[in-house]
ZAMARGU-349913 format. One record per residue: x, y, z of N, C-alpha, C, O in turn. Coordinates in steps of 0.02 Angstrom, whole numbers, padded with zeros to 5 digits, always signed. Layout:
BEGIN
XYZXYZXYZXYZ...
This chain:
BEGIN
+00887+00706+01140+00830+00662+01135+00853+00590+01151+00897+00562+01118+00821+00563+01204+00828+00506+01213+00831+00429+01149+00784+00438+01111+00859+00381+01132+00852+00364+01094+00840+00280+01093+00841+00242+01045+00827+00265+01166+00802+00198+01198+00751+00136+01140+00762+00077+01129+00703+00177+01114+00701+00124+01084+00712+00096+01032+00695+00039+01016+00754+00154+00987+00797+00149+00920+00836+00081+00960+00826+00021+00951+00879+00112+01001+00937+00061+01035+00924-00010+01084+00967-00053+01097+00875-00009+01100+00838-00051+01115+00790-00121+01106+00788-00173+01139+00759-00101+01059+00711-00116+01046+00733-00167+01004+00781-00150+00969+00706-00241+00995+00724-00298+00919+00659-00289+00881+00610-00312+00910+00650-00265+00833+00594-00298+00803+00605-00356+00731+00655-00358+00694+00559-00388+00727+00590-00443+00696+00551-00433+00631+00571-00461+00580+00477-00381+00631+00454-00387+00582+00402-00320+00582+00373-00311+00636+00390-00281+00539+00325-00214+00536+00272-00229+00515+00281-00254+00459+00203-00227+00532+00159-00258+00482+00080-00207+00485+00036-00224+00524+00072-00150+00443+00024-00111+00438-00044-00141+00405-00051-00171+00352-00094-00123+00456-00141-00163+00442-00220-00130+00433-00243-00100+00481-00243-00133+00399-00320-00096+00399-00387-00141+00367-00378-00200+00349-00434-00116+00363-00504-00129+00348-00518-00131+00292-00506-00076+00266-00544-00179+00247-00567-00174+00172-00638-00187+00173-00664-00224+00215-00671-00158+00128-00758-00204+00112-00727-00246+00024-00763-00291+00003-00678-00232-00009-00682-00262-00063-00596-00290-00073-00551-00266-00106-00597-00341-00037-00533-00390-00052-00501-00416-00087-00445-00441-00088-00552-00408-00127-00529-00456-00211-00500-00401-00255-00447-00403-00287-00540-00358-00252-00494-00281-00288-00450-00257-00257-00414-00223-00294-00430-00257-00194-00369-00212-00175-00304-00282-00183-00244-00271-00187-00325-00328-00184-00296-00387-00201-00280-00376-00262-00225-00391-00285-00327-00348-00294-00280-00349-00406-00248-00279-00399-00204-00257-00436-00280-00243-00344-00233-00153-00364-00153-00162-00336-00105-00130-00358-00149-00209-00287-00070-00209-00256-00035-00280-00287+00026-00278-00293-00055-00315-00297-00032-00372-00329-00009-00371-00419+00042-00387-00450-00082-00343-00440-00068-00350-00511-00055-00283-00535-00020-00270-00584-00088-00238-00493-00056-00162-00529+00012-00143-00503+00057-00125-00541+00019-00148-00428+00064-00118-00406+00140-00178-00407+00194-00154-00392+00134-00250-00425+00163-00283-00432+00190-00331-00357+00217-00387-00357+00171-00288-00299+00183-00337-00235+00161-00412-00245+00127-00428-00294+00182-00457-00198+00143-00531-00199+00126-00525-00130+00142-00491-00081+00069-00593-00154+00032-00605-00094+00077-00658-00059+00100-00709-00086+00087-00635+00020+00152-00683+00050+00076-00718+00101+00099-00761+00139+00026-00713+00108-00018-00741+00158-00060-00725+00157-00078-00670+00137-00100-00778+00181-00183-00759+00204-00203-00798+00235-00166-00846+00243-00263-00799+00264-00317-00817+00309-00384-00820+00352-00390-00773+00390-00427-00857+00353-00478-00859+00381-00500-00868+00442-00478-00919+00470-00543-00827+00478-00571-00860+00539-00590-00800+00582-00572-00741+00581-00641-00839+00625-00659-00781+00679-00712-00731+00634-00711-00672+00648-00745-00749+00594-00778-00704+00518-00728-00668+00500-00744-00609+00505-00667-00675+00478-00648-00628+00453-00597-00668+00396-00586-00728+00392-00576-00625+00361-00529-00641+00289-00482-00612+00291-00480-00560+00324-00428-00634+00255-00377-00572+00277-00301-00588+00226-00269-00638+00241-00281-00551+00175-00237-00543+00132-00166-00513+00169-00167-00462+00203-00119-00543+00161-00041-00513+00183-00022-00477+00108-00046-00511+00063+00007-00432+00089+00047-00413+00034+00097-00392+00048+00101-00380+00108+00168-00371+00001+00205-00364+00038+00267-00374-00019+00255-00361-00078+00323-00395-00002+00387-00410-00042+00413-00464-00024+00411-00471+00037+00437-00507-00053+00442-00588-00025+00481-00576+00056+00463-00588+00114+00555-00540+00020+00601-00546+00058+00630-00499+00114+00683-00505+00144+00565-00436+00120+00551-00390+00155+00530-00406+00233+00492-00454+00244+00553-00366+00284+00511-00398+00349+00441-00346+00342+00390-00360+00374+00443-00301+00310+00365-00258+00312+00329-00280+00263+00357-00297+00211+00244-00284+00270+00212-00311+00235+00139-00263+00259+00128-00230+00310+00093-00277+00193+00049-00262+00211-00039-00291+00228-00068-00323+00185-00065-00279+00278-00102-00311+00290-00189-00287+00279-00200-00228+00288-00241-00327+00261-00297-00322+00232-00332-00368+00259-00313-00426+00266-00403-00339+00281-00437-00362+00322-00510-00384+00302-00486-00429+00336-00553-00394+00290-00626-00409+00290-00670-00461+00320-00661-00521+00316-00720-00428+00352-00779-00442+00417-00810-00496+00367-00791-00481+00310-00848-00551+00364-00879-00583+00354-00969-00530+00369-01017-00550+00335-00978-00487+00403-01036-00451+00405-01016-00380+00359-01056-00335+00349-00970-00381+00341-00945-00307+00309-00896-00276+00350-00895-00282+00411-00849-00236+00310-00805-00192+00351-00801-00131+00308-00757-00121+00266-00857-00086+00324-00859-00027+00319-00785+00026+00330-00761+00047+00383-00765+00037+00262-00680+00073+00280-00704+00143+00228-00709+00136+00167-00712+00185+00250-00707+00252+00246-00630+00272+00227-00584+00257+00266-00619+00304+00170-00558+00324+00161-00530+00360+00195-00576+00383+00229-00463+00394+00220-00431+00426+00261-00462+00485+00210-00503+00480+00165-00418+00555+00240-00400+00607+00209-00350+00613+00158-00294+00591+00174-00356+00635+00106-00297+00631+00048-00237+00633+00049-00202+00627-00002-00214+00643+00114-00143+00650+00130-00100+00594+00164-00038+00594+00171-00152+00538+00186-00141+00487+00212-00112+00452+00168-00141+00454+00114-00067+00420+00170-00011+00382+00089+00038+00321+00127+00064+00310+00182+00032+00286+00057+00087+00218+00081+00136+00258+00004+00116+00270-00053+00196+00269+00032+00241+00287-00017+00283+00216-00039+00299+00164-00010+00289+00237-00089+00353+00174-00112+00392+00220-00146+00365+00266-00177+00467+00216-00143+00519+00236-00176+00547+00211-00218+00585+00168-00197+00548+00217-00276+00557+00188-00351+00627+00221-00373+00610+00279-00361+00672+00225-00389+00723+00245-00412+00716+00257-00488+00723+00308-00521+00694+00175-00510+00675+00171-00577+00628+00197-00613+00575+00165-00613+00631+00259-00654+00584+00288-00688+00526+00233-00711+00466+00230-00695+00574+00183-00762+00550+00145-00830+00490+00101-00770+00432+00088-00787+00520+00082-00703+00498+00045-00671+00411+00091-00657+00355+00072-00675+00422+00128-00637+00369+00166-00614+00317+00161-00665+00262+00135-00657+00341+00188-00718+00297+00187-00795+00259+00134-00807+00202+00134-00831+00310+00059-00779+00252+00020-00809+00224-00010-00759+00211-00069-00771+00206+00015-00688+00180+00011-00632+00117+00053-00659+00066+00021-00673+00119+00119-00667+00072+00153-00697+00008+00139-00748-00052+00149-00742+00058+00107-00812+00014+00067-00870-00025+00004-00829-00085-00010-00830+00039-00037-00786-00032-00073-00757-00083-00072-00726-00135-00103-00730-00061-00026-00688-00139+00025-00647-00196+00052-00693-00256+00045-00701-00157+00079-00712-00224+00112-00796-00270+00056-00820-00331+00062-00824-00237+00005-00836-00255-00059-00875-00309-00081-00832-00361-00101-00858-00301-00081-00760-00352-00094-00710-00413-00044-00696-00466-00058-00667-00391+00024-00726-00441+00050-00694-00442+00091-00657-00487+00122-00630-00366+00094-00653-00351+00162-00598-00294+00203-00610-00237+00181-00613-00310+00261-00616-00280+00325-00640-00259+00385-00591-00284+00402-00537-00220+00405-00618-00182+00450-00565-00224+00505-00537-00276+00524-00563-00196+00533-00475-00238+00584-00443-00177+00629-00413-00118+00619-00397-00226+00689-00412-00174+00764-00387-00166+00762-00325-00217+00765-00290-00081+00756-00283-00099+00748-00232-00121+00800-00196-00120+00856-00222-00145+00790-00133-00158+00848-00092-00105+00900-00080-00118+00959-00091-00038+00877-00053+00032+00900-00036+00074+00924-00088+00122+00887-00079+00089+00955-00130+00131+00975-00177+00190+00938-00188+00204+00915-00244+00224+00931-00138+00286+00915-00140+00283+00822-00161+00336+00799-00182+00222+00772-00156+00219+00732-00197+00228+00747-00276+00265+00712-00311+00198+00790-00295+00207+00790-00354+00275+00812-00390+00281+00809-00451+00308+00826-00364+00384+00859-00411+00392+00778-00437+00385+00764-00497+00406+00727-00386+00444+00693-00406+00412+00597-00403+00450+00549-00396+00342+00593-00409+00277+00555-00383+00215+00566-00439+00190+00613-00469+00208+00511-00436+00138+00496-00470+00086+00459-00393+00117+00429-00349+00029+00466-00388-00007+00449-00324-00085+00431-00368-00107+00465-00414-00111+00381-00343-00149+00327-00379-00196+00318-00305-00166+00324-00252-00261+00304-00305-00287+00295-00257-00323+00234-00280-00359+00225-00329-00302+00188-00226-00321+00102-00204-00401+00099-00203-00433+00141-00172-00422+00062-00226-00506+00029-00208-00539+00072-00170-00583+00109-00192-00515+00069-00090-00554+00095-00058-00526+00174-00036-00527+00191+00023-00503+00213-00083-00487+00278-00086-00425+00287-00053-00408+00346-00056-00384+00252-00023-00328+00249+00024-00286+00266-00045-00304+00246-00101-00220+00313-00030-00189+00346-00101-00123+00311-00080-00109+00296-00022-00082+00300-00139-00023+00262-00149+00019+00312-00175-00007+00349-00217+00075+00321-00161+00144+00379-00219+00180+00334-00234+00206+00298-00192+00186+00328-00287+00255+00309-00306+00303+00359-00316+00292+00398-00362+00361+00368-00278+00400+00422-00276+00466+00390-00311+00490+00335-00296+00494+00438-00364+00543+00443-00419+00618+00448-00371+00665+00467-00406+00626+00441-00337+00678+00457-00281+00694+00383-00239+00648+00343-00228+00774+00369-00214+00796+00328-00161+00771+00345-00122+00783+00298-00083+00742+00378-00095+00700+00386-00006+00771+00419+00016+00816+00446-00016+00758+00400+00096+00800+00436+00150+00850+00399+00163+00891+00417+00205
């Protein structure tokens, strides 16, 4: 397999981005539940728009809303922003703060989230794991 743009390629920064109708809540579900900060935002063109993210991370995440509405239909249940938590205790009180907000865990679709994952679905139904594991 060719491997050109692994070897290739600079990127300086990742930035995943989608559609909200309610900004202010997915703003308290990743900020105050999930503990990210807000590294940016901005107006214009009708639109609004929240950065979240990790200070010192080049990936961040991005949030959008139309000044006429932005109708965002949830994905399918399998669609997930994972985070890898190592820290149990950490996870736990990621959890309590989610609860505290209002939002409670859900079964994932995939099994294999659950051995080692708790999965919480965001405002607009988009599902989050927190996975008990270093990643890859």
């Amino acid at each position: 397999m060719n491997n050109y743009w692994s070897e290739n390629m600079y990127v300086t920064q990742v930035r995943v981005a989608r559609p909200t109708d309610q900004l202010r809540q997915v703003e308290r579900f990743y900020c105050e539940g999930l503990g990210l900060t807000k590294i940016g935002s901005f107006t214009g063109r009708g639109y609004e728009g929240l950065l979240i993210g990790l200070p010192t991370a080049t990936y961040h995440l991005e949030f959008t809303q139309h000044k006429d509405g932005s109708p965002c239909p949830a994905p399918t249940e399998d669609n997930l922003i994972v985070f890898y938590i190592p820290n149990q205790q950490q996870i736990d009180t990621i959890i309590e703060r989610l609860r505290a907000l209002g939002y409670n865990e859900v079964p994932p679709e995939n099994p294999y989230w659950e051995k080692e994952g708790k999965t919480i679905e965001d405002p607009d139904g988009w599902r989050v794991v927190l996975m008990h594991t270093a990643g890859i």
